[in-house]
C-alpha positions as CSV (number, residue, x, y, z in Angstrom):
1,X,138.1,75.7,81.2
2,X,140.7,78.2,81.8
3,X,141.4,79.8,85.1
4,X,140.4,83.4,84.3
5,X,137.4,84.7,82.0
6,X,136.3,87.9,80.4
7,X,133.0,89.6,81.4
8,X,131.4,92.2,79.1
9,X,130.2,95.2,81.2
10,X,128.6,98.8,80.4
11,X,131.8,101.9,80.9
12,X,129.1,103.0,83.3
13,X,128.8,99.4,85.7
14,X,133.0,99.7,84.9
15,X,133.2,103.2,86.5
16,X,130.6,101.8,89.2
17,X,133.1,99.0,90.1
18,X,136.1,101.0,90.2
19,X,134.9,103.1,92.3
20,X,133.5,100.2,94.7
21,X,137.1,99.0,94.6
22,X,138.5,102.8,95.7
23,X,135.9,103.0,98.7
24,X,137.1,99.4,99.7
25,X,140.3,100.9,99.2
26,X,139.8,103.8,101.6
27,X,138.0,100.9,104.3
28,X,140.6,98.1,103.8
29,X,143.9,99.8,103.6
30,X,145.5,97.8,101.0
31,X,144.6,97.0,97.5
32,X,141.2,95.7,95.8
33,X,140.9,94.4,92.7
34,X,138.0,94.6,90.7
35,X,137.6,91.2,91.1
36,X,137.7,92.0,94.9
37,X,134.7,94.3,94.6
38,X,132.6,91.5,92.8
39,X,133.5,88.9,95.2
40,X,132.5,91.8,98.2
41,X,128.9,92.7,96.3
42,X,128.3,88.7,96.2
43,X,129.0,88.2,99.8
44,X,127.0,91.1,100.6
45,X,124.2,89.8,98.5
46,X,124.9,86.1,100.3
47,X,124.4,88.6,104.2
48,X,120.8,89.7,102.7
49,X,119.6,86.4,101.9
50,X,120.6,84.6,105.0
51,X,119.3,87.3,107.1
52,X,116.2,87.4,105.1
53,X,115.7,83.7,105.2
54,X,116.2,84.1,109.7
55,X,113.7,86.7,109.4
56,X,111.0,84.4,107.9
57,X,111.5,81.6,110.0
58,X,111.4,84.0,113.0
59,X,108.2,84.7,111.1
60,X,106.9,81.7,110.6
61,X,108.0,80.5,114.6
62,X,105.8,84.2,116.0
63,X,102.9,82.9,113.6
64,X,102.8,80.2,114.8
65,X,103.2,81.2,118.8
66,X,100.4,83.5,117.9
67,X,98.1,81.0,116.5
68,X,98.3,78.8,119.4
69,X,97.4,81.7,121.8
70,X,94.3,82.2,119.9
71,X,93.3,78.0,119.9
72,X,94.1,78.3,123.7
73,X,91.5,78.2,126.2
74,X,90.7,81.0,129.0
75,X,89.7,79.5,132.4
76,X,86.4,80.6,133.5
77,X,85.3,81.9,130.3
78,X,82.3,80.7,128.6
79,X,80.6,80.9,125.5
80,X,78.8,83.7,127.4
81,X,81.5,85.9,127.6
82,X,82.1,85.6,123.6
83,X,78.9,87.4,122.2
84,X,78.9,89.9,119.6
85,X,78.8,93.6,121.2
86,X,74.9,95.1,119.8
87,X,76.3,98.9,118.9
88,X,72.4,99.4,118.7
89,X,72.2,100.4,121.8
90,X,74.9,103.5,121.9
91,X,73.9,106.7,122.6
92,X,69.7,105.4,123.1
């Protein structure tokens, strides 16, 4: 396989990526090809997933924090202290 390849894109996703490559321009300094822009997008894209994927396992470590508060038992509390409130009774 050769080293370089040829992409079909829209004029419109064209135009988009040029003027990726002018605001990286602006940012950067120096100059961007288009190529440049595609590689930033992807490495972008890679920054969402990864901090997606800490986000869920913070997630799934709170969930789980929180259900073993709940299975936890409170000293001096009986099956007593865990009956249903009768709203019957408000405003008799």
């Amino acid at each position: 396989m050769s080293k370089n390849t040829t992409i079909k894109v829209s004029k419109k996703t064209l135009e988009k990526l040029h003027r990726l490559a002018g605001e990286l321009i602006k940012e950067r300094g120096k100059r961007v090809t288009l190529e440049g822009a595609i590689n930033y997008l992807l490495e972008e894209k890679q920054k969402d997933t990864d901090k997606n994927s800490s986000k869920s396992l913070k997630l799934k470590q709170d969930r789980k924090k929180f259900l073993e508060l709940l299975e936890e038992t409170v000293e001096g509390a009986g099956p007593d202290d865990f009956k249903e409130y009768d709203f019957e009774d408000i405003g008799v």
